[in-house]
N, C-alpha and C positions, 0 to 999 in steps of 0.2 A: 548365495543360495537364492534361486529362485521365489516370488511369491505367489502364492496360490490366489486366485481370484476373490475369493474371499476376504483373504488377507490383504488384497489390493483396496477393496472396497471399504475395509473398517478404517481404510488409514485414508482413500480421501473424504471417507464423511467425518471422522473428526479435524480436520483442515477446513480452516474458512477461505471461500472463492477468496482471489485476487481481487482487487478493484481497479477498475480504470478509473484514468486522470478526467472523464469527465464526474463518475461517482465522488470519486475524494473531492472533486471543483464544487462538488452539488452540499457534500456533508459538510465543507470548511465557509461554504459560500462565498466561494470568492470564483474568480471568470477561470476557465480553462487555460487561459494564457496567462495568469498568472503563478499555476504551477508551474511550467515551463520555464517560466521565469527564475523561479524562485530554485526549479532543479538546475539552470545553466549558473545560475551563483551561488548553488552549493547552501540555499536557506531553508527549504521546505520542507518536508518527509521524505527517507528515503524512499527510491525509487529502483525499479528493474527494468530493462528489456528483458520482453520475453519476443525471441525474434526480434522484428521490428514493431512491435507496440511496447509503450511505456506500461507497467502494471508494480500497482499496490500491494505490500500487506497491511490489511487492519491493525495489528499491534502495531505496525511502526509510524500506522498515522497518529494512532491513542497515543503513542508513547513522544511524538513531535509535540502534540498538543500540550501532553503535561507537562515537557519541559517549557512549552513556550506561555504557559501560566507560571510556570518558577519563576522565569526569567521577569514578568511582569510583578513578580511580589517584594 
């Protein structure tokens, strides 16, 4: 079933934007090419093409982070 406009609009305001691999580079502070890195050997936060750009979710950056304090404790 189709969605009505409205209905379109409550579902992308509760969704948080994607982030690009230079945002996530900025919040983990580390260089842009080290995401890259860290996506071509499978270490980082998940990642998507969307098209031909690389993009984030927030939760799955949060959720890299707190595993990678587990792993540190």
């Amino acid at each position: 079933m189709a969605k009505t406009v409205a209905e379109a609009a409550s579902v992308a305001v509760t969704r948080s934007p994607l982030a690009t691999a230079e945002q996530v580079a900025d919040y983990l502070g580390v260089p842009v090419a080290t995401l890259y890195q860290w996506r071509y050997r499978n270490l980082g936060p998940r990642a998507s093409k969307v098209g031909r750009h690389l993009r984030y979710r927030w939760a799955d950056v949060e959720s890299w982070v707190d595993d990678q304090a587990k792993a540190d404790a």
